[in-house]
C-alpha positions in Angstrom: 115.3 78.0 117.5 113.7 81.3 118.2 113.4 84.3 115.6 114.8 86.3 118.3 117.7 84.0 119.3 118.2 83.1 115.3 118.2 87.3 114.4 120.4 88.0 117.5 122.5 85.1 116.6 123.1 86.1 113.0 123.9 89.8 114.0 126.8 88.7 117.1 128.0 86.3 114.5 128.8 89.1 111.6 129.3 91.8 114.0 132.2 89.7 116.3 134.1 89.5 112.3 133.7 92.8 112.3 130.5 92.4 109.5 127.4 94.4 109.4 124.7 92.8 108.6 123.0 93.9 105.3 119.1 94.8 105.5 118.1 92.3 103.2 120.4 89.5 103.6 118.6 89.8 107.6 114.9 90.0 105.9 115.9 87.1 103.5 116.8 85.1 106.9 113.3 86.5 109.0 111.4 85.2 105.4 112.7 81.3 106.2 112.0 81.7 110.3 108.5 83.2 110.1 107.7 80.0 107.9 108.5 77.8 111.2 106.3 79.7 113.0 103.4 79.5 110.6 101.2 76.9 109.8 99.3 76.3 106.3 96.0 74.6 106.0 96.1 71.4 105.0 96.2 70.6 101.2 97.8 74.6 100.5 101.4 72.7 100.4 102.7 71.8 97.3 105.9 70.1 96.0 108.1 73.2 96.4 108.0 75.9 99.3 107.4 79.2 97.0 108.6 82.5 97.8 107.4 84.8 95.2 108.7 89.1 95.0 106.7 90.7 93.0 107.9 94.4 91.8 111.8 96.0 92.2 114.0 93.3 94.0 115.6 94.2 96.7 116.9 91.4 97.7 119.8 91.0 95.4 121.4 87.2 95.4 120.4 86.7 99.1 117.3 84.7 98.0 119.1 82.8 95.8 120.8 81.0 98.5 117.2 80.3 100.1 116.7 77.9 97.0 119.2 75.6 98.2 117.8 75.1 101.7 114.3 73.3 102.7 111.7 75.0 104.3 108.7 72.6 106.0 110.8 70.0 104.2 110.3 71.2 100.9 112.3 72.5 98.3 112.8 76.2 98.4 111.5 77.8 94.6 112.1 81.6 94.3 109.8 83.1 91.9 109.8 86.7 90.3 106.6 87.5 89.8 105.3 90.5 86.8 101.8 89.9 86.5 99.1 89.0 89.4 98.4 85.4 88.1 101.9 84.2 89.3 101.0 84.6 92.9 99.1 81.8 92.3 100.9 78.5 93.9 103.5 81.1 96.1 103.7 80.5 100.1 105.5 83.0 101.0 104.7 86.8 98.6 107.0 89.7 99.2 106.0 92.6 98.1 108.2 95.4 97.3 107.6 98.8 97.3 107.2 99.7 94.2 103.9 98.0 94.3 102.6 100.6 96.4 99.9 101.5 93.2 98.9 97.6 92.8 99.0 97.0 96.5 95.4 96.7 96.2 95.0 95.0 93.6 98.0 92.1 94.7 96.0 92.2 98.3 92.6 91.2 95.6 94.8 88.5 94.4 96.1 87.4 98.3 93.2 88.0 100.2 91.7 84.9 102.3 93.7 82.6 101.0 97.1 81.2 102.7 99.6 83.4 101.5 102.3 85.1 103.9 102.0 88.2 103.0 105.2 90.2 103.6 106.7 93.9 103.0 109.2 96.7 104.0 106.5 99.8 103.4 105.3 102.1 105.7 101.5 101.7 105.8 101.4 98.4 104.0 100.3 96.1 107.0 97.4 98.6 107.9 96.6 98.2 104.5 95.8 94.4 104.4 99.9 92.5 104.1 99.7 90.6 107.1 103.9 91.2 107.6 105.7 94.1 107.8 109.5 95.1 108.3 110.0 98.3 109.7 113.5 99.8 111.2 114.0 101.5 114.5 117.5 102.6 115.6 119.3 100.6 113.1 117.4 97.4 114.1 114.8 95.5 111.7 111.7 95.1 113.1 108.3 93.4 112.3 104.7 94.2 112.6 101.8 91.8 112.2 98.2 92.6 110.7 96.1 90.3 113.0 93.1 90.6 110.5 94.3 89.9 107.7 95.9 86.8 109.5 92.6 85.4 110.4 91.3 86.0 106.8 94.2 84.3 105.1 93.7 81.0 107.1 97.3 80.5 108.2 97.4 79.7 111.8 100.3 82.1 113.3 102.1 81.0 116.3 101.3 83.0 119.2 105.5 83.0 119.6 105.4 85.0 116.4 103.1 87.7 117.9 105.1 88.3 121.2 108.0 89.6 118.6 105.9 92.0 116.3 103.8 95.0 116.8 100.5 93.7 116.4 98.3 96.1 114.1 94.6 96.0 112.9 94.1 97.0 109.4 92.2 100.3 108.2 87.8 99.8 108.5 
């Protein structure tokens, strides 16, 4: 299934039942489809599919109900994450924005190795995260930092890139 059909989908479900959809139940839901359409080098998979937050969740219980799915046929592991070391071992990082003052130190941590980088700040993606969330007219959006793609050695599918803004980051 596509992220566009899947994220169309989801939003006609709720909204026919009269639902909106919140924000981050909808970013919880992109977090498990962008994994489809990402591929990790071999030998960066471990026993558990990690998705580490690290700073102010905003995410509530919604990524509490990842844990019971699989993701690449893993087990889903949700990690909260206070000090740089536990990014270590995560597949999947979202970083929140009240990291904005160790975002560059977390990219230190992140950078060229296979880590999905993902976040909901402005700036953030031309900064070095290689996935962005941004909102226009009440609809969640995604950018891509091509870069800092190639440097993390995860091989996105070009599917992926037809959906998001692509971006460079900063010189």
């Amino acid at each position: 299934m596509s992220l566009r059909y899947f994220a169309v989908a989801l939003l006609l479900s709720l909204a026919a039942h009269g639902e909106q959809v919140p924000e981050y139940e909808l970013k919880a839901e992109f977090l498990t489809r962008f994994a489809t359409f990402i591929e990790w080098p071999p030998g960066a998979e471990s026993r558990t599919f990690t998705i580490g937050v690290i700073g102010h969740n905003p995410f509530n219980a919604y990524l509490e109900k990842l844990a019971t799915r699989k993701i690449k046929n893993r087990p889903v592991s949700i990690r909260y994450i206070n000090e740089l070391s536990q990014i270590d071992g995560c597949d999947i990082l979202f970083i929140a924005s009240s990291e904005k003052s160790r975002l560059q130190a977390i990219l230190g941590r992140t950078d060229s190795r296979p880590i999905l980088t993902v976040a909901d700040s402005n700036g953030f993606a031309a900064a070095g995260v290689l996935i962005n969330f941004y909102t226009t007219a009440d609809t969640v959006r995604f950018e891509i930092n091509e870069g800092a793609v190639e440097k993390s050695g995860l091989k996105v599918s070009s599917k992926l890139f037809k959906l998001a803004k692509v971006i460079e980051a900063k010189p």
